[in-house]
N, C-alpha and C positions, 0 to 999 in steps of 0.2 A: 396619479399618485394620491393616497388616501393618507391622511395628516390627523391625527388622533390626538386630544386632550381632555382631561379628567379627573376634576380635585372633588367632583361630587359626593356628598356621603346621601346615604337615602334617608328618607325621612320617616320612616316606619317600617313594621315589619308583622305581615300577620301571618303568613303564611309559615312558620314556627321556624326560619333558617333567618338568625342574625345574618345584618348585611343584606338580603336577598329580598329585593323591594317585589312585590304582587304583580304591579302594572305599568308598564314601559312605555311612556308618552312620547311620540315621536312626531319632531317638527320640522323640514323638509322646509330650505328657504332657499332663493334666489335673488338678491339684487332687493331685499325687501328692509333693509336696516331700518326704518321710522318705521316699523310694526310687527318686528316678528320679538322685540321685547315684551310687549301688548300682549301677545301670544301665551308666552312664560310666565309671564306677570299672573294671568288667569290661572294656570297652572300652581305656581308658587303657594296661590289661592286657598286652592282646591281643601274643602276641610276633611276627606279623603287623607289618611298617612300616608301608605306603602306605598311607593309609586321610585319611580326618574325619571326623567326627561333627556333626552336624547335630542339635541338639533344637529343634523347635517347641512350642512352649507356645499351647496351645490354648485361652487366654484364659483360666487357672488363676486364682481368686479367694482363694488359699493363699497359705505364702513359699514357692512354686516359685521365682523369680527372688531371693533372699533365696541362697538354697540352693546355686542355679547361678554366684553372682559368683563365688568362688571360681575357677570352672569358664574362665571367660570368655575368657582366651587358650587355651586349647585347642579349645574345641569353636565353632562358629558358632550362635547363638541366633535364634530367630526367634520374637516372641509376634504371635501374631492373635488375633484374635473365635472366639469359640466357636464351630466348627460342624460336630465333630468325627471323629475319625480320620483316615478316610477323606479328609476334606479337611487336615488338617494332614500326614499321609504326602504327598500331592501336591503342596502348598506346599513342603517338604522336598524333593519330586525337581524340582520344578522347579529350583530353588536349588544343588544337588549338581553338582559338576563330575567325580565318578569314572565310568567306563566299567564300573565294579560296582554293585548297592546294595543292601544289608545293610539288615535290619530287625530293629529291636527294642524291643520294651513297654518302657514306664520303670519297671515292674514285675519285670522278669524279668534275669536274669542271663546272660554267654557265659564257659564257660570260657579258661583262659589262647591255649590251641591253637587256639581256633575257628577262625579268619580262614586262618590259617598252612593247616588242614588241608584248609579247602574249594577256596580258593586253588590249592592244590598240585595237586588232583584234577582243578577244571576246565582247567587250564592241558595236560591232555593227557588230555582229552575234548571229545568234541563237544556237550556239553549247554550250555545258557547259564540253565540252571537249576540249582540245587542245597540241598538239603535237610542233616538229619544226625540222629540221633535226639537224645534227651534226657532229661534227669533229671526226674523228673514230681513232685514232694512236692506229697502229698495226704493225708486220710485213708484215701480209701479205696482208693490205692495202697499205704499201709502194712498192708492188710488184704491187696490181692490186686495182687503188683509186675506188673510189665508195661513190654515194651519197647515203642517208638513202630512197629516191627515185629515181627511173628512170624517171625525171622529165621532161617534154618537155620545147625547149626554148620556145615556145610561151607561157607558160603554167605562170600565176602569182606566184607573191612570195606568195599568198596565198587562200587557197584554202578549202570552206568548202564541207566534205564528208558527204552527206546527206545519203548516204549508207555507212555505214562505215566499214561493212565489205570488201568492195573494197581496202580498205587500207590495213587491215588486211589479209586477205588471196591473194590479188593479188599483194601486193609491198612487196619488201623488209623492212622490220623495223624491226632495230635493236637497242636496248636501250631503248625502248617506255617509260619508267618509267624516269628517268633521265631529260624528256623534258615534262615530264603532268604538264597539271594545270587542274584540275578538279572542279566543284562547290562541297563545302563539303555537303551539305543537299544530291544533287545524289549518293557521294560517301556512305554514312551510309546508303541512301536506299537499295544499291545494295550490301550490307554486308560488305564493306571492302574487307581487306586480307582474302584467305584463312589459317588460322594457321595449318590446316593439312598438307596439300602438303608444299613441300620445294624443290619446280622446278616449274619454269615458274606461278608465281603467278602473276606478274606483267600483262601477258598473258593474264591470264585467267580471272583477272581483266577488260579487257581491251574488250574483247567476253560478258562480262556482261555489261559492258557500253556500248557498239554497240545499244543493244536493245533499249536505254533510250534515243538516244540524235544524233544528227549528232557529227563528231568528227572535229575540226578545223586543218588547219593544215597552220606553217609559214615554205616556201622551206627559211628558209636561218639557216646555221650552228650555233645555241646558244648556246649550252654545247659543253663540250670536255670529251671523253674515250680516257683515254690513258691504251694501254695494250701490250706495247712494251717488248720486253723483259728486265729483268733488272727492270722495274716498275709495275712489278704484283703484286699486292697484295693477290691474292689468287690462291693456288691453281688451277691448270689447267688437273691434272691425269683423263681421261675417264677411268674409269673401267666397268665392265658391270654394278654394280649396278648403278652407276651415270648415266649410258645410259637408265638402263631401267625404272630408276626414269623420267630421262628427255622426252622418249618420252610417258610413261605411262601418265604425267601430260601433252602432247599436245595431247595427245586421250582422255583421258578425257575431257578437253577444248571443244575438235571440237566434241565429242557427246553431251553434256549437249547443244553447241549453235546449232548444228542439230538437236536435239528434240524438243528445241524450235523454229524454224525459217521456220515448216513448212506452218503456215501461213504467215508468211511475204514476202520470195522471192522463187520462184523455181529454179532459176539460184544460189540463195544466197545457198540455202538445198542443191545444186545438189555440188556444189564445196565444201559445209562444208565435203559433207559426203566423197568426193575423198582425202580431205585433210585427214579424219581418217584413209580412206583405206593404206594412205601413211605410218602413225605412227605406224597402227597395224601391216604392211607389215615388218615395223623396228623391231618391238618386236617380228614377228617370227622369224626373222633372229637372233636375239639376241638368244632366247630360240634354237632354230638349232645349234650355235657355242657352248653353253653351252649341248649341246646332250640330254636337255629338249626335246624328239620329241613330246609326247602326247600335250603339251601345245604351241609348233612350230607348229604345222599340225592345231590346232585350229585358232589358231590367222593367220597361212596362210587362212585358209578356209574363216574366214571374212572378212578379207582384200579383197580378190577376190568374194568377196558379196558387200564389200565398192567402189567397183573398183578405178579409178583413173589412172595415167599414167602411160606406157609403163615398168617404174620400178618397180613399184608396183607391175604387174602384173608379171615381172619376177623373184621377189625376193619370191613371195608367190607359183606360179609355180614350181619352184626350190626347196623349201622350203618340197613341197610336192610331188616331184620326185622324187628327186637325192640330200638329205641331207645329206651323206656322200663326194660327189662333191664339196659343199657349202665348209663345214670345212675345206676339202685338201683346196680347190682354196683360202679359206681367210687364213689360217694357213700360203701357199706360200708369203701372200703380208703382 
């Protein structure tokens, strides 16, 4: 059962229909009450007018709604049943009335500028996607910094990717979801979330808008992840199942956009398909340490059908040589 409340009025209006905010910020919480205010508060911020904010509460068994009264003429609430992200993001666009829509973790932060900045850029471009890098706090970004690109100085603070898989398989991005603003009509063409998988949907989102749209991109840090220690809010335990969740859901991704991409690029196919070679390469090593051989020896066999780099080929080699070697040598480390 889905539970609806809404004393919000919107805060601007550019798009010339009083009432009818631009862009639909939707915040997607579970069980996170000490920081999905933090979240809004950024929001609230925003020196950006036209906008709402949208939180769905995803059946939170916390004082989430304790938290939120406060909140409750500003932003629109929605609580449902647990059945998570993926499905609370989609309850949230159904519900949204902007012709934009912004995401964001009840976790994570947007600077003051965000909105204002992305806004600005799409407004005279042709992308109906758009990204921005960000503030990453971790520990082991305070070891070794890192932008969300390896951006050249010469290179603008902003940049549209008419090929957008170039973004996606050849830079680093990390948090892509956290920094979108998407057009909502694109977003429902191309399905939304998927509610099955519950890894890397954000992803796999993101290989389906490739095909639709060039993707925008502003180089200066808008949002903040913090996931320092001490401030995680979730769970961090890799077990195999969570491994073999996460990279099953990046093989899936990079064959559905391999299937489709063979008419668009041959350079675009020929990296999707090394990209798979890489995931399946992972999940025979996965199936190898669990002493699954019949289903390690498979998935090494395609990977080295998939090829890809030097690792790949040695992890799928190995895999099908010498899998009692594999398990001593990772067992030692």
């Amino acid at each position: 059962m889905t539970e609806y409340s809404s004393n919000a009025t919107d805060t601007g209006d550019l798009n010339g229909e009083r009432g009818s905010p631009l862009v639909s910020v939707i915040i997607p919480t579970y069980n996170r009450a000490k920081y999905v205010t933090h979240a809004i508060d950024s929001v609230l911020a925003q020196t950006y007018p036209s906008y709402e904010i949208i939180v769905v509460d995803d059946g939170s068994t916390d004082d989430t709604r304790k938290e939120l009264a406060p909140y409750m003429d500003r932003i629109k609430y929605i609580r449902k049943e647990h059945a998570g992200h993926s499905a609370a993001r989609n309850t949230a666009i159904r519900a949204s009335r902007g012709q934009w829509i912004a995401f964001l973790d009840s976790d994570d932060a947007w600077l003051p500028a965000k909105l204002s900045r992305q806004m600005e850029f799409l407004s005279h471009c042709r992308a109906k996607v758009c990204f921005s890098n960000i503030i990453w706090n971790s520990e082991e970004e305070e070891k070794s910094p890192r932008n969300q690109l390896h951006w050249k100085e010469n290179d603008s603070d902003e940049q549209v990717f008419y090929e957008p898989f170039d973004l996606l398989l050849f830079e680093s991005v990390n948090k892509v979801l956290v920094t979108m603003v998407v057009e909502r009509d694109l977003l429902l063409r191309v399905g939304c979330f998927d509610e099955r998988i519950h890894r890397h949907v954000d992803v796999r989102l993101c290989f389906r808008l490739a095909f639709e749209t060039p993707f925008a991109y502003v180089n200066q840090p808008l949002a903040v992840v913090d996931r320092r220690p001490g401030l995680q809010r979730v769970s961090t335990e890799r077990n195999f199942d969570f491994l073999k969740a996460a990279y099953c859901g990046n093989a899936i991704t990079r064959s559905e956009a391999y299937l489709q991409s063979g008419g668009k690029s041959k350079r675009i196919a020929k990296e999707l398909r090394h990209h798979l070679g890489h995931y399946i390469s992972q999940m025979a090593l996965l199936f190898c340490l669990e002493k699954s051989n019949y289903h390690a020896r498979r998935f090494a066999l395609d990977g080295l059908y998939c090829g890809g780099g030097w690792r790949t080929y040695r992890r799928c080699i190995a895999v099908l040589l010498c899998p009692w070697l594999v398990r001593r040598v990772r067992k030692n480390h």
